[in-house]
CHARMM internal coordinates of N, CA and C (Angstrom, degrees):
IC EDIT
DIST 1 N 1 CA 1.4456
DIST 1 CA 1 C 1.5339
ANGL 1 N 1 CA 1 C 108.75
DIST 1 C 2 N 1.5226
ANGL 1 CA 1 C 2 N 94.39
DIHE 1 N 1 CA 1 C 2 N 144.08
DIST 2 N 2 CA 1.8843
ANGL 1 C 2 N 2 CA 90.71
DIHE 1 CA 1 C 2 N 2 CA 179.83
DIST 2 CA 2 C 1.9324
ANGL 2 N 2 CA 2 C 112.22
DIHE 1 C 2 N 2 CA 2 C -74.82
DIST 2 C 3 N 1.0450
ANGL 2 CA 2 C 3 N 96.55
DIHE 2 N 2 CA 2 C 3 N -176.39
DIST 3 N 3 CA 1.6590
ANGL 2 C 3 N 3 CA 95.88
DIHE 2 CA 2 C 3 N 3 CA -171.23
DIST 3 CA 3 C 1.7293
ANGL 3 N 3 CA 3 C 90.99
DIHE 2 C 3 N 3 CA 3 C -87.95
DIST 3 C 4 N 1.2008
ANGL 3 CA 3 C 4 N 104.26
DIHE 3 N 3 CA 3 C 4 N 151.88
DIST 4 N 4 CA 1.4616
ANGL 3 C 4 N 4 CA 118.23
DIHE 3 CA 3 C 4 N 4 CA -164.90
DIST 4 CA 4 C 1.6743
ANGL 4 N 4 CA 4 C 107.20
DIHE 3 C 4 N 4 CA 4 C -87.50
DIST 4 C 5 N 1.3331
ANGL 4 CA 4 C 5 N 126.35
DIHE 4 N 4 CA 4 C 5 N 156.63
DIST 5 N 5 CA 0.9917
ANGL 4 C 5 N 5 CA 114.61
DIHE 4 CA 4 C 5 N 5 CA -179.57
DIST 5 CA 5 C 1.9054
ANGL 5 N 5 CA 5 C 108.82
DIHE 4 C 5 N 5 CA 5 C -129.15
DIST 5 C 6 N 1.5642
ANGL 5 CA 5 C 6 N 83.98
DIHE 5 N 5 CA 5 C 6 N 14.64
DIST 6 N 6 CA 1.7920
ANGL 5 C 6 N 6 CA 86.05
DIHE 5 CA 5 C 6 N 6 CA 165.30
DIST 6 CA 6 C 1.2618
ANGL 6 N 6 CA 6 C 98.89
DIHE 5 C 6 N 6 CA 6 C -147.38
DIST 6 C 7 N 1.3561
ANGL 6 CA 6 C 7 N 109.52
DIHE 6 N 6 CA 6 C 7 N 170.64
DIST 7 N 7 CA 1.7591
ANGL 6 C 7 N 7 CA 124.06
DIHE 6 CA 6 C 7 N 7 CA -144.43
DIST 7 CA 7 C 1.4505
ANGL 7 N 7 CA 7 C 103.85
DIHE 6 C 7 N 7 CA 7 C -157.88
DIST 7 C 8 N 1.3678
ANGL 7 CA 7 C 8 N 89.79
DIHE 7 N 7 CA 7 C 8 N 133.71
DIST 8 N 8 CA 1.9076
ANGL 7 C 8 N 8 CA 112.86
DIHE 7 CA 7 C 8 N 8 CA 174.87
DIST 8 CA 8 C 1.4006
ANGL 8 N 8 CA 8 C 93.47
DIHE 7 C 8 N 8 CA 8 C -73.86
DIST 8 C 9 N 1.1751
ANGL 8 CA 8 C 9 N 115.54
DIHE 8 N 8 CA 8 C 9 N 160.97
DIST 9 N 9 CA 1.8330
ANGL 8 C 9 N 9 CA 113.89
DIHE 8 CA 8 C 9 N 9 CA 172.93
DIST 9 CA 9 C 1.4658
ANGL 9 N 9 CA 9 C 106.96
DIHE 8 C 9 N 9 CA 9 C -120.89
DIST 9 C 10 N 1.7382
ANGL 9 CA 9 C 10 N 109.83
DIHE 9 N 9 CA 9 C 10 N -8.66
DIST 10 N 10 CA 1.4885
ANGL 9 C 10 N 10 CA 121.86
DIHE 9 CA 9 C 10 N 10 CA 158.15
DIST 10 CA 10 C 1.0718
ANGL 10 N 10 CA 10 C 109.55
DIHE 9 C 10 N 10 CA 10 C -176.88
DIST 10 C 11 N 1.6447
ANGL 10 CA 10 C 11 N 127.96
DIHE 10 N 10 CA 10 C 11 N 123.88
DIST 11 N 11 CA 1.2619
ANGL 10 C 11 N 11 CA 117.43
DIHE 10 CA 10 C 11 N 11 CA 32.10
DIST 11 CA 11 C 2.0680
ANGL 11 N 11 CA 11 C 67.06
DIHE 10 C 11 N 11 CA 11 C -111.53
DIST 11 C 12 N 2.3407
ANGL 11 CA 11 C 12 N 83.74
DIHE 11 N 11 CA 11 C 12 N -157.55
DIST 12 N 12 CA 1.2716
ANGL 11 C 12 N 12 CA 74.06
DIHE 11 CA 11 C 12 N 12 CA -177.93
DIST 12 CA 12 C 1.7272
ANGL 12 N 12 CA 12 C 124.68
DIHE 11 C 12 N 12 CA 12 C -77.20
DIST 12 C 13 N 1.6069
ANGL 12 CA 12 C 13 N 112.88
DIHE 12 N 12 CA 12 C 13 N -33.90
DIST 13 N 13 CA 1.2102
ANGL 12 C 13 N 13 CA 114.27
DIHE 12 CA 12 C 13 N 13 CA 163.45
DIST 13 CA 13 C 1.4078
ANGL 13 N 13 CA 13 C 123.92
DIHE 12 C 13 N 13 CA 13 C -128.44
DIST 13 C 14 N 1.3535
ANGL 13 CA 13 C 14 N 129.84
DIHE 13 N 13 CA 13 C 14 N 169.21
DIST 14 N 14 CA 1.3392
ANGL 13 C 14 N 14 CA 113.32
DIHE 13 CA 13 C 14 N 14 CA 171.48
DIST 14 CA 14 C 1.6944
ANGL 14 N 14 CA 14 C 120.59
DIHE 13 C 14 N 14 CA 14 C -104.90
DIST 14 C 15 N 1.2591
ANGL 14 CA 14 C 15 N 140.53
DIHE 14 N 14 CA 14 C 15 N 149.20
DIST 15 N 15 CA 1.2117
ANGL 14 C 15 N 15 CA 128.60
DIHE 14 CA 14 C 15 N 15 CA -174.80
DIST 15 CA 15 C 2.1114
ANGL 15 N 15 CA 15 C 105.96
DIHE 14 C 15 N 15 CA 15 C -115.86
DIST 15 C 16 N 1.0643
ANGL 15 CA 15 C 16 N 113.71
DIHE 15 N 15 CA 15 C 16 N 133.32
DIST 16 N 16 CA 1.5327
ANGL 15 C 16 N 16 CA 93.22
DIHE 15 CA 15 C 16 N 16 CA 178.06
DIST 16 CA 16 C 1.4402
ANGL 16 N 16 CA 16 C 85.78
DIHE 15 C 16 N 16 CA 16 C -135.38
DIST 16 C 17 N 1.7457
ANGL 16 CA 16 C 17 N 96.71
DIHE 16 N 16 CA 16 C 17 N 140.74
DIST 17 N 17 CA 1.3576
ANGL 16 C 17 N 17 CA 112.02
DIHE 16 CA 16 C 17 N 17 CA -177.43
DIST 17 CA 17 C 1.6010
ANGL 17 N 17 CA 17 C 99.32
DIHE 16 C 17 N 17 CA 17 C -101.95
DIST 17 C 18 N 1.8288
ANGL 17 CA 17 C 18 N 85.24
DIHE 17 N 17 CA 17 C 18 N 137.01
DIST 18 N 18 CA 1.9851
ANGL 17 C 18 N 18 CA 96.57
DIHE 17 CA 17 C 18 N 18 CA 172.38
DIST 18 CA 18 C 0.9861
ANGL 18 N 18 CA 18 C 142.12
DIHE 17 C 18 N 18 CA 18 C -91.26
DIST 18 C 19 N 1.2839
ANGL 18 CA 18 C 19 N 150.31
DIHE 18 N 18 CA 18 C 19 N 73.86
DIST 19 N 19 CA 1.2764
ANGL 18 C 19 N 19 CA 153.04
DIHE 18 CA 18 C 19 N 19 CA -154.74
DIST 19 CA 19 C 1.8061
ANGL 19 N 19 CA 19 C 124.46
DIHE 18 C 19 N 19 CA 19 C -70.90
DIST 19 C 20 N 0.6808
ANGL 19 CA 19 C 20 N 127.81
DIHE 19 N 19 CA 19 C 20 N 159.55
DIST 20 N 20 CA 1.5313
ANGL 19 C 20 N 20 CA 140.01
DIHE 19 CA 19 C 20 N 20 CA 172.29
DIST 20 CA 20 C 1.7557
ANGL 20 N 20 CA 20 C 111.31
DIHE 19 C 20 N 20 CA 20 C -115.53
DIST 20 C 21 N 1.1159
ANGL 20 CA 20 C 21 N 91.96
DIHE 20 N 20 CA 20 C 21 N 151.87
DIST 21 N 21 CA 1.6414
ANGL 20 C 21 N 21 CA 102.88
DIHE 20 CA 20 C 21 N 21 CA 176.40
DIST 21 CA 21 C 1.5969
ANGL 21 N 21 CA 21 C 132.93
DIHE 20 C 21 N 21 CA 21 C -45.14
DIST 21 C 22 N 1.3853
ANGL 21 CA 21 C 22 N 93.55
DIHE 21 N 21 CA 21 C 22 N -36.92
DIST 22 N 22 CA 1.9663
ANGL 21 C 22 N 22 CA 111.80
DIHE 21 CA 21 C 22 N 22 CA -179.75
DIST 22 CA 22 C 1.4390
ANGL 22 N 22 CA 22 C 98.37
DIHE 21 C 22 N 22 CA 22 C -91.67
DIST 22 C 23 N 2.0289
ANGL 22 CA 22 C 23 N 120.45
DIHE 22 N 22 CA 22 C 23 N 20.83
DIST 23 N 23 CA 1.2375
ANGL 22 C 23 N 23 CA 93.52
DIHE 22 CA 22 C 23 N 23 CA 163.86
DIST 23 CA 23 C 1.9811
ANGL 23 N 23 CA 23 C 118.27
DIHE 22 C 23 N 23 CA 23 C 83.73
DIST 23 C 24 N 1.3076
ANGL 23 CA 23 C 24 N 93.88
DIHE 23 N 23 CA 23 C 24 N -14.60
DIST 24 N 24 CA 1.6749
ANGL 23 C 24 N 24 CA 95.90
DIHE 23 CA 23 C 24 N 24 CA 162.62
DIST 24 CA 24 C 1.6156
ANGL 24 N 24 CA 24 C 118.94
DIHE 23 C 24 N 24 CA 24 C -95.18
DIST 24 C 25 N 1.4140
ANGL 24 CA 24 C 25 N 104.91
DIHE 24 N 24 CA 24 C 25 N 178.02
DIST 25 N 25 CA 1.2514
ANGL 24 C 25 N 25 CA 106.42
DIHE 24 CA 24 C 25 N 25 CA -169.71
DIST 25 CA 25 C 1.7947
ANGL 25 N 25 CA 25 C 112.05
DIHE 24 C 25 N 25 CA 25 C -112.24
DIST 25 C 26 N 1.4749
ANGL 25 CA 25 C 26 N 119.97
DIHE 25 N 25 CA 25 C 26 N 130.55
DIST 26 N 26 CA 1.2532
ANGL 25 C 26 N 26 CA 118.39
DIHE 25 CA 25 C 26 N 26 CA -165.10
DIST 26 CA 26 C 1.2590
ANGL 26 N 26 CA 26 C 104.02
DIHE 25 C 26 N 26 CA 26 C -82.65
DIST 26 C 27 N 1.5829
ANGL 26 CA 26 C 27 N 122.95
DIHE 26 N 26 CA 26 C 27 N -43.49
DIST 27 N 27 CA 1.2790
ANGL 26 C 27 N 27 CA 129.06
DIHE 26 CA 26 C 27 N 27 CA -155.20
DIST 27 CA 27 C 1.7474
ANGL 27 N 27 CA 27 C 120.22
DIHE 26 C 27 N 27 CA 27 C 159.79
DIST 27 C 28 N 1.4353
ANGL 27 CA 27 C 28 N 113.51
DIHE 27 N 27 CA 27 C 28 N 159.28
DIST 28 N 28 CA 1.6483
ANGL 27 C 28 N 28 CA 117.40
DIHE 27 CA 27 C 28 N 28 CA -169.57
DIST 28 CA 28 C 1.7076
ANGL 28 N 28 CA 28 C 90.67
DIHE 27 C 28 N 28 CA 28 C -95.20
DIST 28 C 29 N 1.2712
ANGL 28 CA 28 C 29 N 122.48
DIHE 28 N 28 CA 28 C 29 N 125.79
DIST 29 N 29 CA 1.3967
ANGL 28 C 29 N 29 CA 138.15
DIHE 28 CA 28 C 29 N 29 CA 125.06
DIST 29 CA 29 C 1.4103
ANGL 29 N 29 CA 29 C 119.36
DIHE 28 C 29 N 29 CA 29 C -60.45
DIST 29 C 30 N 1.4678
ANGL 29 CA 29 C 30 N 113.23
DIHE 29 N 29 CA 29 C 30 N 113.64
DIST 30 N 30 CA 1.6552
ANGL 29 C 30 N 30 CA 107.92
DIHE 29 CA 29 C 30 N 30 CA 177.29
DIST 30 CA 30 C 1.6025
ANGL 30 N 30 CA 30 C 112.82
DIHE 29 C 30 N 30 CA 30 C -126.56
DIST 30 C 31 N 0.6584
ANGL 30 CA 30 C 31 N 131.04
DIHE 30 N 30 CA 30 C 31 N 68.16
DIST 31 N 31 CA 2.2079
ANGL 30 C 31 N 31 CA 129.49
DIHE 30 CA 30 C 31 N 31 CA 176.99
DIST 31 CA 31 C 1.4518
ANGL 31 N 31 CA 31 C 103.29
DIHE 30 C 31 N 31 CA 31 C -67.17
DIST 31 C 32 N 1.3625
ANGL 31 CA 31 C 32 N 81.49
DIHE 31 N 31 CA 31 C 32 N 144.10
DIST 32 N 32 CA 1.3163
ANGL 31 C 32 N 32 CA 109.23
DIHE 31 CA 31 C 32 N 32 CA -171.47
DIST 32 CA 32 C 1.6329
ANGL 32 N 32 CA 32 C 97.22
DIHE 31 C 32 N 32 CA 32 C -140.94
DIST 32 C 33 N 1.8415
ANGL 32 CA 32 C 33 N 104.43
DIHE 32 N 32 CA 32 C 33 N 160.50
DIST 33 N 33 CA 1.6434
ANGL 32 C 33 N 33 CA 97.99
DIHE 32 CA 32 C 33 N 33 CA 171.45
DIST 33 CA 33 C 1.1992
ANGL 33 N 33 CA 33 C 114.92
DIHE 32 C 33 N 33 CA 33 C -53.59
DIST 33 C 34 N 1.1584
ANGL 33 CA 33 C 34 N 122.53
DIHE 33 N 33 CA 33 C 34 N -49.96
DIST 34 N 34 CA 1.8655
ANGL 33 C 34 N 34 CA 125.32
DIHE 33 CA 33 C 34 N 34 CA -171.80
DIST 34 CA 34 C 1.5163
ANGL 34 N 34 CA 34 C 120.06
DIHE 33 C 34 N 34 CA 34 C -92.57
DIST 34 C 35 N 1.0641
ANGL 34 CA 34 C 35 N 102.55
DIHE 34 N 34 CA 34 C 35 N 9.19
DIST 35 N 35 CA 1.6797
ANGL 34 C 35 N 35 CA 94.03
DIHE 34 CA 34 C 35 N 35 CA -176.00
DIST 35 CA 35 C 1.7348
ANGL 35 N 35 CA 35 C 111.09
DIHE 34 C 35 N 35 CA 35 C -161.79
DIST 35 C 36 N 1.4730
ANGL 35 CA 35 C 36 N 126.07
DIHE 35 N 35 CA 35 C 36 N 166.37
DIST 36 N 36 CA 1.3353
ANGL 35 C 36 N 36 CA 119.14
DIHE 35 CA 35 C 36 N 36 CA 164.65
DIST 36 CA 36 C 0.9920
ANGL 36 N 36 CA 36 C 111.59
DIHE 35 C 36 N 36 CA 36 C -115.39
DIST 36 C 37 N 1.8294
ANGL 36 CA 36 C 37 N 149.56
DIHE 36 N 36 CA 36 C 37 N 142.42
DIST 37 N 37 CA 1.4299
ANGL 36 C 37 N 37 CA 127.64
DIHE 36 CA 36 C 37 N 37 CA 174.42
DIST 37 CA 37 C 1.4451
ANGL 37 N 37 CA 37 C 116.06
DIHE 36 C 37 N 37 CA 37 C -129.16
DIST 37 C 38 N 1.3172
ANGL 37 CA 37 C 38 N 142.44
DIHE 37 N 37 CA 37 C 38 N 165.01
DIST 38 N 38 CA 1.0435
ANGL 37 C 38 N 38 CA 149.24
DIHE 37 CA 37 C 38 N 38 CA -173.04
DIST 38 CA 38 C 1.1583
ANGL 38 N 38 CA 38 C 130.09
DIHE 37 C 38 N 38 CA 38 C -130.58
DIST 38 C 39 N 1.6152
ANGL 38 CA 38 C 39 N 125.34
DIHE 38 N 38 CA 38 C 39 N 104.00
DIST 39 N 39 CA 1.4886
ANGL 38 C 39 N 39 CA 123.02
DIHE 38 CA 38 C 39 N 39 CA -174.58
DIST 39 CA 39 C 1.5602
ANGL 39 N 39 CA 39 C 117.25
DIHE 38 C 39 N 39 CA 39 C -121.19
DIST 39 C 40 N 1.5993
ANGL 39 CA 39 C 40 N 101.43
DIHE 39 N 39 CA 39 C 40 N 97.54
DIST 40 N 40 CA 1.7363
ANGL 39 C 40 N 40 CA 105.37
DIHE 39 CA 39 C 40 N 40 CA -178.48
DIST 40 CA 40 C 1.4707
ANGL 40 N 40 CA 40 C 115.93
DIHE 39 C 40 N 40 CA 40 C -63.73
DIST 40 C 41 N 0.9847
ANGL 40 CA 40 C 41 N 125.62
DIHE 40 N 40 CA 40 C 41 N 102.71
DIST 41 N 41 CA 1.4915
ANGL 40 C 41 N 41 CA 150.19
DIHE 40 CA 40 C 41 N 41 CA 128.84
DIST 41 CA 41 C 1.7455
ANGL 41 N 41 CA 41 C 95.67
DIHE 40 C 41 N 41 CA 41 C 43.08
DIST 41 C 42 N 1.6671
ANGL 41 CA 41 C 42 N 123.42
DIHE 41 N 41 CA 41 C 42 N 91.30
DIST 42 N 42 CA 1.6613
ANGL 41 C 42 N 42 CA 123.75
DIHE 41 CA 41 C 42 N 42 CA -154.10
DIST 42 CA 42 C 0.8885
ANGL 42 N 42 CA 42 C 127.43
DIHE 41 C 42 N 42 CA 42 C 109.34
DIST 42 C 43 N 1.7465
ANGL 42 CA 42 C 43 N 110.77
DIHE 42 N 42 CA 42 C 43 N -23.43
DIST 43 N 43 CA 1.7235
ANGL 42 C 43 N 43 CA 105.30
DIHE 42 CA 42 C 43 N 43 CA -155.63
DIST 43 CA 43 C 1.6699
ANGL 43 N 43 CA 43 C 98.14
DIHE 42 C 43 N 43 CA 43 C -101.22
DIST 43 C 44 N 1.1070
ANGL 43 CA 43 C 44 N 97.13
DIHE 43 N 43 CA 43 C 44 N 171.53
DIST 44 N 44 CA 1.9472
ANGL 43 C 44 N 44 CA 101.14
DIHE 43 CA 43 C 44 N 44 CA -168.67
DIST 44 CA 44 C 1.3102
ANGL 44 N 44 CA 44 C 98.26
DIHE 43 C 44 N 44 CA 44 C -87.81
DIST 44 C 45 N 1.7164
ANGL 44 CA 44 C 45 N 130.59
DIHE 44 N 44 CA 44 C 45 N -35.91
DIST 45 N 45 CA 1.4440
ANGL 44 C 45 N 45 CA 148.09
DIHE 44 CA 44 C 45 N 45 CA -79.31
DIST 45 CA 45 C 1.2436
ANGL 45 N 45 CA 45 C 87.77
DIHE 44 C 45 N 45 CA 45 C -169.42
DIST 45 C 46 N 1.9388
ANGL 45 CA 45 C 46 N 126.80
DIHE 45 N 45 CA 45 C 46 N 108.96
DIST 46 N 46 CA 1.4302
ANGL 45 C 46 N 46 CA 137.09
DIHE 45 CA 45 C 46 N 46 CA 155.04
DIST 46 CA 46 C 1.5154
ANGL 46 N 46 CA 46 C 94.86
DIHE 45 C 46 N 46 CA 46 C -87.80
DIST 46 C 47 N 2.0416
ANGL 46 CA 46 C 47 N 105.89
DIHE 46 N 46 CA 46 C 47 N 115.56
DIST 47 N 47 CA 1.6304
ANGL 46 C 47 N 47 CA 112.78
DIHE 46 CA 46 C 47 N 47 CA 133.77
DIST 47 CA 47 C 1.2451
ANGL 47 N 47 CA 47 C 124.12
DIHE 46 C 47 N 47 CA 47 C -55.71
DIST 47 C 48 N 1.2188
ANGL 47 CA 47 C 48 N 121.96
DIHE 47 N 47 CA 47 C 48 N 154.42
DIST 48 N 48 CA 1.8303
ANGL 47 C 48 N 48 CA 126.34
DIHE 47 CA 47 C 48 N 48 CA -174.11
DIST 48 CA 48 C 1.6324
ANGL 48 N 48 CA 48 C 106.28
DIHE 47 C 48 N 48 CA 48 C -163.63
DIST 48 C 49 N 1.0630
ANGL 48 CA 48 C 49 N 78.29
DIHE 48 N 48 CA 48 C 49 N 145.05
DIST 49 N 49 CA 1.8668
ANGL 48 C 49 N 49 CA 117.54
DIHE 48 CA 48 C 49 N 49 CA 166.20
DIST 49 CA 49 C 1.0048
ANGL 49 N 49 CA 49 C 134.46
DIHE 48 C 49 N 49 CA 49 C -95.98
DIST 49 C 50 N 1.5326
ANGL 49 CA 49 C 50 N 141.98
DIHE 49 N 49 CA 49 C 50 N 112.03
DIST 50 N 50 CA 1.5942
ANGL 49 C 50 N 50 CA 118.32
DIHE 49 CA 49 C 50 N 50 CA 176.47
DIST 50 CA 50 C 1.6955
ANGL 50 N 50 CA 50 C 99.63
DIHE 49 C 50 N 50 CA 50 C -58.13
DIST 50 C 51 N 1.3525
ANGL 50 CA 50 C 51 N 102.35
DIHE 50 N 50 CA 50 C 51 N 171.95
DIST 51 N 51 CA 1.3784
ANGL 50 C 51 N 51 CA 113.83
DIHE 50 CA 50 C 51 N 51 CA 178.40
DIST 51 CA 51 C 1.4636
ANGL 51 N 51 CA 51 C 112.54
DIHE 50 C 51 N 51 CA 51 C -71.96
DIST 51 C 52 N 1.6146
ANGL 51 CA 51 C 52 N 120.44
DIHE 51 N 51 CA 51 C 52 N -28.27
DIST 52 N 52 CA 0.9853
ANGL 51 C 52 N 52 CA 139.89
DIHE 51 CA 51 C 52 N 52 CA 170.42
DIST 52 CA 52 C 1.9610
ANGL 52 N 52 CA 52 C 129.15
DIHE 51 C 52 N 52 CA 52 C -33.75
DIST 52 C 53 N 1.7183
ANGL 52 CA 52 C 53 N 75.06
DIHE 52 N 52 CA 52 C 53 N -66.74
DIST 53 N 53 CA 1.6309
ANGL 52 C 53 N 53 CA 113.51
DIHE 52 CA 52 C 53 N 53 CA 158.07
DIST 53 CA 53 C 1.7671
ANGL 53 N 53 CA 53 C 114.20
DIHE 52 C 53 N 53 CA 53 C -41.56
DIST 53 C 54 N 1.3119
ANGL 53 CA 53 C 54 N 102.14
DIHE 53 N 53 CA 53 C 54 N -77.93
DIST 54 N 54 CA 1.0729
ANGL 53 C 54 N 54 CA 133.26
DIHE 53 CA 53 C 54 N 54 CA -144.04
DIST 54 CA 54 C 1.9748
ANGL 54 N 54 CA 54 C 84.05
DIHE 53 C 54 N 54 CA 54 C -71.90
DIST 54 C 55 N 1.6218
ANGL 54 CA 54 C 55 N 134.09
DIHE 54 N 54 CA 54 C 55 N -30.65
DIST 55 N 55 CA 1.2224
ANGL 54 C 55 N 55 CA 135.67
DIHE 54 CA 54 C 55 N 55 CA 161.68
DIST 55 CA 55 C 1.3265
ANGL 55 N 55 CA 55 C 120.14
DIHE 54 C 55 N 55 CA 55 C -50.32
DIST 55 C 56 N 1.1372
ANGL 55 CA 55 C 56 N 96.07
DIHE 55 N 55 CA 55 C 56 N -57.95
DIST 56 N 56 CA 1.6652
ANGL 55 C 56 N 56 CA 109.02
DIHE 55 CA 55 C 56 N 56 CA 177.08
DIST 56 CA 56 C 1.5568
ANGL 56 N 56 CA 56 C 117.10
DIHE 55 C 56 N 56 CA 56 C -45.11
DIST 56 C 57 N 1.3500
ANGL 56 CA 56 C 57 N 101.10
DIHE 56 N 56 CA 56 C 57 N -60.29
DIST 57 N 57 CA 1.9162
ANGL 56 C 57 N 57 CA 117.53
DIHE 56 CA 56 C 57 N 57 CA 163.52
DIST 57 CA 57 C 1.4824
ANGL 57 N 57 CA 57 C 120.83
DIHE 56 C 57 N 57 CA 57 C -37.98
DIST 57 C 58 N 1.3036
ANGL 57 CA 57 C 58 N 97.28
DIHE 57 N 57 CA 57 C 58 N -42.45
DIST 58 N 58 CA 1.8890
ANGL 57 C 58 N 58 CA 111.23
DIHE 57 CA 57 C 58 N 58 CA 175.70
DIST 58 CA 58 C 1.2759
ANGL 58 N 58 CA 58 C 107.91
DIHE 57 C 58 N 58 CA 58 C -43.89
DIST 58 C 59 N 1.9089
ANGL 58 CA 58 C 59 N 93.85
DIHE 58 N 58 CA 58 C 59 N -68.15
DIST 59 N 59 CA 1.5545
ANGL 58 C 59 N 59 CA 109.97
DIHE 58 CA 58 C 59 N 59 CA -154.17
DIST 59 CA 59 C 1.1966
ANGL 59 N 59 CA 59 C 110.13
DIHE 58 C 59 N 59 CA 59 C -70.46
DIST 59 C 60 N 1.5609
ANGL 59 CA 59 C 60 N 106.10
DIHE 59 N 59 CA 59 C 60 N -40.76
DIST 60 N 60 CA 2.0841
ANGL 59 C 60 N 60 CA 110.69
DIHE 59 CA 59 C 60 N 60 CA 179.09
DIST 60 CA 60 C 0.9041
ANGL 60 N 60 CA 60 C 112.24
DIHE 59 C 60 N 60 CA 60 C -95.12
DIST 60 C 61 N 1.5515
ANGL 60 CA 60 C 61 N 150.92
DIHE 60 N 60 CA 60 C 61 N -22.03
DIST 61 N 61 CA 1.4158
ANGL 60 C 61 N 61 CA 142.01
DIHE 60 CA 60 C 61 N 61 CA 176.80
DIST 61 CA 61 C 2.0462
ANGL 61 N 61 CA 61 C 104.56
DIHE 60 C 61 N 61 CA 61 C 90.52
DIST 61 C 62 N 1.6192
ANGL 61 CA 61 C 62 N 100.16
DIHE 61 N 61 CA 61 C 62 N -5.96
DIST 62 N 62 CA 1.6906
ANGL 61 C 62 N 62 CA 107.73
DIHE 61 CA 61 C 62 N 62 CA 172.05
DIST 62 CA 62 C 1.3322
ANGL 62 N 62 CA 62 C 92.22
DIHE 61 C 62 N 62 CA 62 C -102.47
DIST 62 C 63 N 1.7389
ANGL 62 CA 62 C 63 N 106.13
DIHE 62 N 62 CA 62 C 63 N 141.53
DIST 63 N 63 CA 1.1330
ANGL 62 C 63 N 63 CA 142.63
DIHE 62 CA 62 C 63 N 63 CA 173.51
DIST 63 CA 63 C 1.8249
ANGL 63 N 63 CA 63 C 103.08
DIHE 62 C 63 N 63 CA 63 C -80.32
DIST 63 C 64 N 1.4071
ANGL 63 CA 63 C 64 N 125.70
DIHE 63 N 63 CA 63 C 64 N 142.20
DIST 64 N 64 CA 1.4369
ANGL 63 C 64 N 64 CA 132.38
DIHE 63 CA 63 C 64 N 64 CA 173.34
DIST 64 CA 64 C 0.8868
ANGL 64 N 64 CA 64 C 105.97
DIHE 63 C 64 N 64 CA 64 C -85.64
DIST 64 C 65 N 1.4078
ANGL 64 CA 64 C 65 N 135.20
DIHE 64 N 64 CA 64 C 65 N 130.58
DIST 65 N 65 CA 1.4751
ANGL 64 C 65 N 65 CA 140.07
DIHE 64 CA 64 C 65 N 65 CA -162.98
DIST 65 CA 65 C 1.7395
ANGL 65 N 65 CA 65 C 91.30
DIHE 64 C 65 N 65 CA 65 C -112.55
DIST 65 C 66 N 1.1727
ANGL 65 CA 65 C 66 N 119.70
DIHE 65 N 65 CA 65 C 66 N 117.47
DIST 66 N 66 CA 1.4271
ANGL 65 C 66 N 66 CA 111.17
DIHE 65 CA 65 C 66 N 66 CA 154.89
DIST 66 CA 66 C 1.3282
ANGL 66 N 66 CA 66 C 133.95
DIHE 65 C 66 N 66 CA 66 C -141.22
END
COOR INIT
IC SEED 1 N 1 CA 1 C
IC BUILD
């Protein structure tokens, strides 16, 4: 990942855990200044986005292929 050019001022990232209704767990939400990541509920292994990416996706609903 490239070096970020925006910054948490505390902490360094935040993680929010996802839950489901019956009380299980969907998956880790983790943001960070430079990136978004994704950890389904088992997995060892956060997927991620630069933040960059992950803007672009917002505004157009197309994913950055790279």
């Amino acid at each position: 990942m490239p070096a970020s050019t925006n910054e948490f001022w505390e902490p360094e990232s935040y993680d929010h855990v996802i839950g489901v209704k019956n009380g299980g767990k969907l998956g880790t939400l983790r943001v960070k200044p430079s990136s978004i990541l994704w950890k389904p509920a088992g997995a060892q292994k956060f997927y991620s986005k630069s933040l960059d990416d992950f803007i672009v996706w917002m505004r157009t609903g197309t994913l950055v292929k790279k």
